[in-house]
C-alpha positions in Angstrom: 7.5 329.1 74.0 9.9 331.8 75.4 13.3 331.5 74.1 14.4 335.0 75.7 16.8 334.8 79.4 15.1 335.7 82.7 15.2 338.5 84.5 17.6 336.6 86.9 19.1 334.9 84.2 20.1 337.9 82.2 21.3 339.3 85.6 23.3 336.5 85.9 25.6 336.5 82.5 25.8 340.8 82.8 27.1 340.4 86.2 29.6 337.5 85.0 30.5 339.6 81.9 30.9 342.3 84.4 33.8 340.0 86.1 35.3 339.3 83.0 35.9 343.1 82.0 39.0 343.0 84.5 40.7 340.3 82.6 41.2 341.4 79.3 43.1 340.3 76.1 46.6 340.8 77.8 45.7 338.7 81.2 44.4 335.5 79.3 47.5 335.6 76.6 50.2 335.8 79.6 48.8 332.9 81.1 48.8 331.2 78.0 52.3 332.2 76.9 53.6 331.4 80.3 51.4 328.4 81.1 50.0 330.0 84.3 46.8 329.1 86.5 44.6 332.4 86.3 44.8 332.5 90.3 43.4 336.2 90.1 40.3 335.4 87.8 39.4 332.2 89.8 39.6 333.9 93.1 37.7 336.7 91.3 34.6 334.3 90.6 35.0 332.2 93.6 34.4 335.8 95.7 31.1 336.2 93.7 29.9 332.6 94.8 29.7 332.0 91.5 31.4 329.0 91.9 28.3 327.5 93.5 25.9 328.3 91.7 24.4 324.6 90.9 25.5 323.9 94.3 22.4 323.6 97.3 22.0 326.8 99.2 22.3 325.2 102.4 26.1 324.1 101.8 27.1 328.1 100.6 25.9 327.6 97.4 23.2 330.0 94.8 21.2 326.6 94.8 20.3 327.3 90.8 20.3 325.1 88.0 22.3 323.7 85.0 20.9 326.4 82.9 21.9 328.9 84.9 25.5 327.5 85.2 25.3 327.4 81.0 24.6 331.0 81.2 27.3 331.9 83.7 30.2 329.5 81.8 29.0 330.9 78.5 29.4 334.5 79.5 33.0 333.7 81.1 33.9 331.9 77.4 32.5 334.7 75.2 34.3 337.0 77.2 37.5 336.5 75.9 38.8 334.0 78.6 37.5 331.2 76.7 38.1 327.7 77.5 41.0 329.0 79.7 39.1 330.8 82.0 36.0 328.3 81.8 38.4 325.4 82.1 39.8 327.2 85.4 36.1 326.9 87.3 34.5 323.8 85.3 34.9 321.1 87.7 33.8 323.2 90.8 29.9 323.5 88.7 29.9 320.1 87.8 32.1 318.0 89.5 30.9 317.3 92.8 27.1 316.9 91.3 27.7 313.0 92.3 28.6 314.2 96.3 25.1 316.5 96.1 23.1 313.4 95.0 25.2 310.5 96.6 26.9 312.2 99.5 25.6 311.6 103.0 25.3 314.5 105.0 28.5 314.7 106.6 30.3 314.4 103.3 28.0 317.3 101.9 28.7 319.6 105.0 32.8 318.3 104.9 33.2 318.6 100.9 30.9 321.3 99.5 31.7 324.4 101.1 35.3 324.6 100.6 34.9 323.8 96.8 32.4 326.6 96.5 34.0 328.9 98.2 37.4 328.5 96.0 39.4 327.2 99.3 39.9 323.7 97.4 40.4 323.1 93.8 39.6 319.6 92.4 40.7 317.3 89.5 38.9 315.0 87.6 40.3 311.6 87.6 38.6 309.8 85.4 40.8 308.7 81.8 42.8 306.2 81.7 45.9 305.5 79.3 44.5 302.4 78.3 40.8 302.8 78.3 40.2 305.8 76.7 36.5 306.8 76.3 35.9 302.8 77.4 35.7 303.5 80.8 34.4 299.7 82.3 38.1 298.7 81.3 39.3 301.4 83.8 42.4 299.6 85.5 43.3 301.8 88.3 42.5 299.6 91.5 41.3 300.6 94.9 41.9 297.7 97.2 39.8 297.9 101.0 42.4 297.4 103.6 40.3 297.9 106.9 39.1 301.3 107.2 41.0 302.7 104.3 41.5 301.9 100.6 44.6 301.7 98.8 45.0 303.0 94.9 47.3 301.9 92.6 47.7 302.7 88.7 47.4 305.4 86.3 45.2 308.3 84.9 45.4 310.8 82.2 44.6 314.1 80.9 43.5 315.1 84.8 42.9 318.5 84.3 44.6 321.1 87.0 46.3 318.3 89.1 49.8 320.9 88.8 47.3 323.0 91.4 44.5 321.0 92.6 44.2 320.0 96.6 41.5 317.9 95.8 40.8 314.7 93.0 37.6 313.2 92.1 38.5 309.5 91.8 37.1 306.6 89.6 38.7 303.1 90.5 38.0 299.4 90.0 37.3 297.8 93.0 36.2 294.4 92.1 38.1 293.1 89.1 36.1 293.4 85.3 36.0 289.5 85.0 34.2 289.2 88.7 31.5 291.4 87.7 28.1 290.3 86.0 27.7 294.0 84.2 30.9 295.9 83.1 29.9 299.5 84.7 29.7 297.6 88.4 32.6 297.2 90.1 34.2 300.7 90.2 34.1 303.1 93.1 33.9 307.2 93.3 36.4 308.9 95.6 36.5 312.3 96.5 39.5 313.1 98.3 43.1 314.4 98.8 45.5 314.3 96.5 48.2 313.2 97.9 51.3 313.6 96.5 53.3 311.8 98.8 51.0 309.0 96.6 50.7 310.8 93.4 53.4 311.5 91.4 51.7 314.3 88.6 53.7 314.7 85.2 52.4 317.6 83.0 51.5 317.1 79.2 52.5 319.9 77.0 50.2 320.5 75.0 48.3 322.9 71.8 46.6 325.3 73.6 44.4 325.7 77.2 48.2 326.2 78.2 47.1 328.4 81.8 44.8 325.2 83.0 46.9 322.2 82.9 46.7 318.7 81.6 48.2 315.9 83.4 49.0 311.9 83.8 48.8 311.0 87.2 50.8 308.0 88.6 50.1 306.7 92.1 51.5 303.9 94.2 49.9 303.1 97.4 47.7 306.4 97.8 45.4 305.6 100.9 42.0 307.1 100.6 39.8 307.0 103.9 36.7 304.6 103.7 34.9 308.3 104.4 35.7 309.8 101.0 34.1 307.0 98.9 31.3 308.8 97.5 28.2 306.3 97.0 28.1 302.3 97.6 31.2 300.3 96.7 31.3 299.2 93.5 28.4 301.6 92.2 30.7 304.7 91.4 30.3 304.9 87.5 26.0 305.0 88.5 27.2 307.7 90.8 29.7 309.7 88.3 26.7 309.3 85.2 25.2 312.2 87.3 27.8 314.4 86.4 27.8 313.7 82.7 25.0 315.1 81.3 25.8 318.7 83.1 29.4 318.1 81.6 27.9 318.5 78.0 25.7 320.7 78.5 28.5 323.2 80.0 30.9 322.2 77.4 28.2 323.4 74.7 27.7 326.6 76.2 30.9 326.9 76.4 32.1 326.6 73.0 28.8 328.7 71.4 30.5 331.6 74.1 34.1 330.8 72.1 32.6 330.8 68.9 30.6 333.5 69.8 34.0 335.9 70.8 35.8 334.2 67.6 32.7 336.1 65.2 33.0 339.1 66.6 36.6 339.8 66.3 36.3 338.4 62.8 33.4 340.5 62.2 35.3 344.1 64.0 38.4 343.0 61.4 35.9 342.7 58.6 34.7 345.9 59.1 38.0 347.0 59.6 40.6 345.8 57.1 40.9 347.5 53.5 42.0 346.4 50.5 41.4 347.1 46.9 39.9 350.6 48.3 37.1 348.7 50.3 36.6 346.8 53.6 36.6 343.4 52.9 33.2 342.4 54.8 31.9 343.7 51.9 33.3 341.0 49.9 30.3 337.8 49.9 33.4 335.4 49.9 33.9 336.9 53.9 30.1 337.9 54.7 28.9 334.4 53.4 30.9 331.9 55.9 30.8 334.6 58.9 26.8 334.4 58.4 26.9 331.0 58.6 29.0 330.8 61.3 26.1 332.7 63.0 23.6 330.7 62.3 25.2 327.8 63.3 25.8 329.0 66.4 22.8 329.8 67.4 21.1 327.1 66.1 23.8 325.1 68.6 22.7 327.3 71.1 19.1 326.3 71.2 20.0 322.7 71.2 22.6 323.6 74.5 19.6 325.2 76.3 16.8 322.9 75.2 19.3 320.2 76.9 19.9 322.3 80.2 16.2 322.8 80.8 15.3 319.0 80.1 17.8 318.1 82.7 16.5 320.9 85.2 13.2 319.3 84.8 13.8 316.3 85.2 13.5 314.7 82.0 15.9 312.1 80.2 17.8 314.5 78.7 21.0 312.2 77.1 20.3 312.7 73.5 19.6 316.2 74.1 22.9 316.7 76.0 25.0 315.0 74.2 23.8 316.6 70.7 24.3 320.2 72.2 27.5 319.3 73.1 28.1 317.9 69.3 26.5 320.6 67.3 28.1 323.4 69.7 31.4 321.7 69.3 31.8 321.9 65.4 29.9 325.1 65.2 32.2 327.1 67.6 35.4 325.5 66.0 33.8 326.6 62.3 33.7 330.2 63.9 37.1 330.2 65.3 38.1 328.7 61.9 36.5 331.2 60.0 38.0 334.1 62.7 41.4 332.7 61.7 41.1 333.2 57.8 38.8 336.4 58.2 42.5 338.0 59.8 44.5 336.2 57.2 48.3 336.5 57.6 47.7 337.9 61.0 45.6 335.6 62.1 48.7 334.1 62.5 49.6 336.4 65.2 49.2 336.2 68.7 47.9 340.0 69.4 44.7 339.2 67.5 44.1 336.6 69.8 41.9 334.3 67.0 45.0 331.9 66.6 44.5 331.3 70.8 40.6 330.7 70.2 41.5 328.8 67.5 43.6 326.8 68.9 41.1 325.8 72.4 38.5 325.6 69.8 39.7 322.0 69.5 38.8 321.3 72.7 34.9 320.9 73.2 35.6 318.9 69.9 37.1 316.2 71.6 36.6 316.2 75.4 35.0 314.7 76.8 33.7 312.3 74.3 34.7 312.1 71.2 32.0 313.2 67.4 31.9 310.1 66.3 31.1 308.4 69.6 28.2 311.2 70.0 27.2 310.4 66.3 27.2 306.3 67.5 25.3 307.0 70.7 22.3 309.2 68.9 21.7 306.4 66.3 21.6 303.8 68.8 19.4 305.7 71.9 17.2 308.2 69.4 17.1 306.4 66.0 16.9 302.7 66.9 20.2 301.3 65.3 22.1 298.1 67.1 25.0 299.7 69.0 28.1 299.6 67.4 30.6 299.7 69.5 
């Protein structure tokens, strides 16, 4: 076994890091103070093609896979942009996975090109008020009226709707009681997001301030028959696609946060005097940064053992969703730790750990939830009745 990057991979993350250089400290805490889309970084990475570089070649772009994506988003979160900047350029890796393997031709030709190229940005409308991480009882309905459908209802926390053009859309198309499974029944859109249609309310929020969070209200939004992604009523099939890559990302994500979290703990460690001595030499600060390391690459592992599985072509659910656990807790422990390594001043905003601190909340509850994780690996790994 080789555990080491590629050539091409390593090429990959020192040419993101590369990237990342011309945004420092200052840039990322501005567009959190003021709540500001990083325009500059996203057309930075978009001018790089990096933001197709899980996309096919023949549609503009790099045609690689998810580990190669993990690398890239993991060098753009230890950078110092953390989930900010990864947040910014997420859904264009992901996203659109279902378009790649559902899409006919046209759609591929019509959608692709302008998401990979940075022209369009994309939500992800997928959460619902009401349904939560129960997605069959999604009640946002899409109702065919000739050679258009018509949406109606609400969704929540959809991620850069303040500056998206685009929205990828999950709605009920045959009512939950007329179906024989729960996950049939609901369509995938890809489309405009119209605000004519769409009336988009921002939630204030802890942190992840420059990337906003949204509910989304829309009355009578007409989506042509052409944007439906898929077969009617087979959208959450299609969307599943997208879910595994999702965690995966997430997990590289955070072990990049937790990753930038150690270090600046570590420099202040090194740094800092009291009692006549730097304090890393105390065990009561060496002990839990250590950890903190080992955690996170243990985390790691898991988050690339899961991207190769799924580049292969092997189940890899359990795997996925694990990485996306383990990486979650051990990159929130670092940014934790980062926090009290500062003390009193990491409190402050110009050390930056309160920020990391503050995102590092994020993998721990997006997309799904620990505890539903936790559920889902008893029941598909060790055997258990589901629970839930």
């Amino acid at each position: 076994m080789d555990f080491a990057l590629t050539d091409a991979q390593q090429q990959i993350r020192d040419q993101v890091l590369r990237i990342c250089s011309q945004f420092d400290d200052t840039y990322w805490l501005e567009r959190d103070r003021t709540a500001t889309f990083p325009e500059a970084f996203f057309a930075a990475m978009a001018e790089g093609n990096w933001l197709g570089i899980a996309m096919p070649e023949q549609y503009g772009g790099a045609g690689l896979g998810i580990t190669e994506a993990a690398v890239m988003m993991q060098a753009v979160a230890e950078s110092g942009a953390a989930m900010s900047g990864a947040s910014a350029i997420h859904i264009n890796i992901f996203g659109l996975n279902p378009v790649v393997i559902y899409g006919t031709e046209e759609q591929k030709r019509r959608m692709l090109p302008p998401l990979i190229a940075g022209r369009d940005k994309a939500a992800f409308g997928v959460t619902e008020p009401n349904a939560g991480l129960n997605t069959t009882e999604i009640a946002v309905r899409a109702d065919r009226k000739g050679d258009q459908y018509i949406i109606n209802g609400t969704k929540i926390w959809t991620s850069t709707a303040q500056v998206a053009n685009k929205i990828l859309l999950l709605a009920r198309t045959t009512p939950l009681d007329q179906v024989k499974r729960k996950s049939h029944g609901m369509t995938l859109f890809y489309t405009d997001l119209n605000r004519k249609y769409a009336d988009v309310r921002l939630i204030h929020k802890m942190g992840r301030h420059a990337v906003d969070s949204n509910m989304v209200f829309f009355e009578d939004m007409p989506i042509p028959v052409e944007d439906r992604i898929g077969e009617e009523g087979e959208g959450f099939r299609a969307l599943i696609h997208g879910l595994n890559p999702e965690r995966i990302l997430l997990a590289a994500e955070a072990v990049g946060l937790g990753r930038n979290a150690l270090q600046r703990a570590a420099r202040y460690a090194r740094e800092r005097v009291v009692f006549g001595r730097p304090i890393g030499q105390n065990q009561s600060i060496q002990h839990p940064l250590a950890k903190n390391w080992a955690e996170l690459e243990a985390a790691n592992l898991m988050a690339f053992k899961a991207a190769w599985m799924y580049d292969t072509g092997k189940d890899s659910g359990a795997e996925s969703n694990a990485a996306k656990y383990l990486a979650a807790e051990a990159g929130f422990h670092a940014c934790e730790q980062a926090v009290m390594t500062h003390g009193g001043m990491g409190y402050a905003q110009e050390y930056h750990v309160e920020r990391l601190f503050r995102e590092s909340l994020i993998p721990r509850i997006a997309p799904v939830s620990r505890e539903l994780i936790l559920s889902y690996l008893a029941e598909r790994v060790l055997d258990q009745p589901k629970s839930y």
